[in-house]
C-alpha positions as a printed Julia matrix, in Angstrom:
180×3 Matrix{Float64}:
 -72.77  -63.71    7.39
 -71.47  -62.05    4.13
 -71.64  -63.18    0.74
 -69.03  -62.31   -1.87
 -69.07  -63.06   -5.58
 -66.57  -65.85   -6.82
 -63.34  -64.23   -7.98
 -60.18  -66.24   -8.61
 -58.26  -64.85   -5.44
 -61.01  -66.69   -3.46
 -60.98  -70.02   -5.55
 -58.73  -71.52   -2.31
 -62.15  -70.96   -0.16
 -64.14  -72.14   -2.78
 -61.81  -75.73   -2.65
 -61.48  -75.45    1.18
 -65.32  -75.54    1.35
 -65.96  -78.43   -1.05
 -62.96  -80.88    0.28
 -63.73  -80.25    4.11
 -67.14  -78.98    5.0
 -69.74  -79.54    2.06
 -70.11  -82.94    1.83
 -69.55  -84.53    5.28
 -73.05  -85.96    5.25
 -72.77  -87.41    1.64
 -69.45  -88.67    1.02
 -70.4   -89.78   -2.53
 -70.49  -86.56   -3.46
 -67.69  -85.27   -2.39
 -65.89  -85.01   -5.74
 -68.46  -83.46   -7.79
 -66.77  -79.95   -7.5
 -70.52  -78.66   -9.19
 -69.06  -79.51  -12.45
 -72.31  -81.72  -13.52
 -74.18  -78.67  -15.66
 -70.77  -78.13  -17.92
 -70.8   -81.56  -18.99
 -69.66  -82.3   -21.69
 -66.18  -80.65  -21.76
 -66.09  -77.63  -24.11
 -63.5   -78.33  -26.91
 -61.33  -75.54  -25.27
 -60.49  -77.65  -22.5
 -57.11  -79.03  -23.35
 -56.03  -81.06  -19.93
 -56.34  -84.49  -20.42
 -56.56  -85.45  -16.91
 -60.64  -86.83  -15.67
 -60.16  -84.88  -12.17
 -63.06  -83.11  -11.39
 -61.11  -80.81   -9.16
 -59.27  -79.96  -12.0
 -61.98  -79.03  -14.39
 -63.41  -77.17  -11.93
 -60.16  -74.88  -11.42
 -60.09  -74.66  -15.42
 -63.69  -73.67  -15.22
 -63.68  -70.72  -12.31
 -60.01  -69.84  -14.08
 -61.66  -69.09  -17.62
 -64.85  -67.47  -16.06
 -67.25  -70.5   -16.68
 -68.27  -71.25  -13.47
 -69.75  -68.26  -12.03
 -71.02  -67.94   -8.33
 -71.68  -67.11   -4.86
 -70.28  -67.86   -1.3
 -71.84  -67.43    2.14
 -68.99  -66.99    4.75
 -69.42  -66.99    8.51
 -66.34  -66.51   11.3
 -64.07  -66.53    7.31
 -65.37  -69.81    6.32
 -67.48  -70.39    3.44
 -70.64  -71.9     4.72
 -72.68  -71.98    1.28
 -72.64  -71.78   -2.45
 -74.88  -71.22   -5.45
 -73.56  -71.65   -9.23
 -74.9   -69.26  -11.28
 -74.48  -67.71  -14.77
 -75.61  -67.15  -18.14
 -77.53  -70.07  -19.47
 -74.89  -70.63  -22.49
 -72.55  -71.54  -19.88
 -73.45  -75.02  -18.85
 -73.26  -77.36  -21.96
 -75.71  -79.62  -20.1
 -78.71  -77.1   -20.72
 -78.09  -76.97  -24.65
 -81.34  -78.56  -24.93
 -83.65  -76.33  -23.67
 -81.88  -73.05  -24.99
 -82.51  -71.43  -27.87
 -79.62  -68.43  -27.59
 -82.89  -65.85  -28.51
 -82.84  -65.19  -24.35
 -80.81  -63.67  -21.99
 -81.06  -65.91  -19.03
 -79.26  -66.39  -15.8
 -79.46  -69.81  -14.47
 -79.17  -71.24  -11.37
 -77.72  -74.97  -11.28
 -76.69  -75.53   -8.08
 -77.47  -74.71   -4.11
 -74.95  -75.95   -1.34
 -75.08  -75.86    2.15
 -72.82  -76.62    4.97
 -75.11  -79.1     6.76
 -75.08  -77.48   10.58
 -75.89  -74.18    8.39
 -78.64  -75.16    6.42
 -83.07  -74.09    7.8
 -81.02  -70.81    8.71
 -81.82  -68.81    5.7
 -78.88  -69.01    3.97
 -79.88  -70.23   -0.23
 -82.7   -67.58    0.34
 -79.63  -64.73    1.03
 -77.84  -66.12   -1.49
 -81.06  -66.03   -3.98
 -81.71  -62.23   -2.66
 -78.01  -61.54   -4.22
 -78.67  -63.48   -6.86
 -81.87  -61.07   -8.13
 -80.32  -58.11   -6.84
 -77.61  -58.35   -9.33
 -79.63  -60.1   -12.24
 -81.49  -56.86  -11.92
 -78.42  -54.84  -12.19
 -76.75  -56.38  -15.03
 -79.97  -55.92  -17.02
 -80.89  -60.09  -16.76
 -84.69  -59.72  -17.94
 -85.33  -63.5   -16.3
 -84.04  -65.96  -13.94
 -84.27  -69.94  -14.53
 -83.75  -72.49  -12.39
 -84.22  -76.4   -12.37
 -85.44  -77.45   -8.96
 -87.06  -80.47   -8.66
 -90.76  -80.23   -7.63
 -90.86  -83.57   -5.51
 -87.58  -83.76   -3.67
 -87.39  -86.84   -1.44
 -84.13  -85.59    0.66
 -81.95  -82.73    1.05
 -79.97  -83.95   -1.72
 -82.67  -84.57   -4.15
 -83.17  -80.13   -3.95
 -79.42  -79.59   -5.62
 -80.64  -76.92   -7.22
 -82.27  -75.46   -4.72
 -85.92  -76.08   -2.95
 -88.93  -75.56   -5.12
 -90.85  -74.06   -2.93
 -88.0   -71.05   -2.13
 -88.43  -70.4    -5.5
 -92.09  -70.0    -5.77
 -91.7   -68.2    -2.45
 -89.42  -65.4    -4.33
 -91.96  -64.76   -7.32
 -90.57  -68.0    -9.76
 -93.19  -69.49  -11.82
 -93.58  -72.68  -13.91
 -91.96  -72.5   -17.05
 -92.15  -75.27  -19.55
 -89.59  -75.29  -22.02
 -90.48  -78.26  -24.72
 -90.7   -81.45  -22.18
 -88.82  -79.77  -19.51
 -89.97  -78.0   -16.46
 -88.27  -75.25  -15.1
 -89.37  -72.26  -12.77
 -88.35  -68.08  -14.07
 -88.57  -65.48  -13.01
 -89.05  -62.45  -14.69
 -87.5   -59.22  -13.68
């Protein structure tokens, strides 16, 4: 397995692996194209068309979505969204632009692939590179009580604590950090 860092000459893998392998066990997802976190729509965003797949292009084209892919035999397998916390209009709330903070939104895995290991590689990237662009923490908004695979979108609590996160409360929200 290799991981590479989402560049626009790989954005066809990126759609290959959400339209054929990243939902086949929850079709109502299917369309979500990890958009949810950059909602809603900066003003920049000029194309009046409500496709998710298109926002999403628009959003890796412009540098907003930010990320990671696993690949195995040249097929992505797995993918994390991550990037600086002013990124994702959704976490406006709890931000107060004083920080410089990475955040974590989103962890994907090809069913058949996932229990192998792969989110923690893709978090061991993750902090390697936080650590070399000078990040001085890590946030991430996992929920604590997951009932289902689904329900740990933003990856499994207890990888986090696992990998040194801690408990962060941030006015009424929980999140976990790291600090590097």
């Amino acid at each position: 397995m290799i991981i590479k860092e989402l560049k626009l000459d790989l954005i066809n893998d990126w759609f290959d692996f959400f339209e054929n392998r990243a939902f086949l066990d929850n079709e109502e997802w299917r369309g979500c194209y990890c958009t949810a976190c950059f909602y809603p729509k900066p003003e920049e965003y000029s194309n009046t068309s409500n496709r998710r797949k298109d926002y999403a292009r628009w959003l890796i084209e412009t540098g907003r979505m930010c990320g990671y892919m696993a690949y195995e035999d040249g097929k992505v397998i797995g993918w994390v969204n991550v990037n600086n916390k002013d990124k994702y209009p959704r976490l406006n709330d709890i931000y107060n632009n004083q920080e410089k903070i990475l955040s974590i939104v989103c962890f994907l895995v090809e069913k058949e692939h996932r229990g192998k290991g792969i989110a923690q590689k893709l978090l061991n990237r993750i902090i390697k590179d936080a650590k070399e662009k000078g990040y001085p923490i890590i946030e991430a908004y996992p929920k604590k009580k997951a009932k289902s695979e689904y329900g740990s979108w933003n990856g499994p609590y207890e990888m986090y604590m696992k990998n040194g996160f801690e408990e962060f409360k941030i006015g009424k929200n929980k999140v976990v950090r790291r600090v590097l």
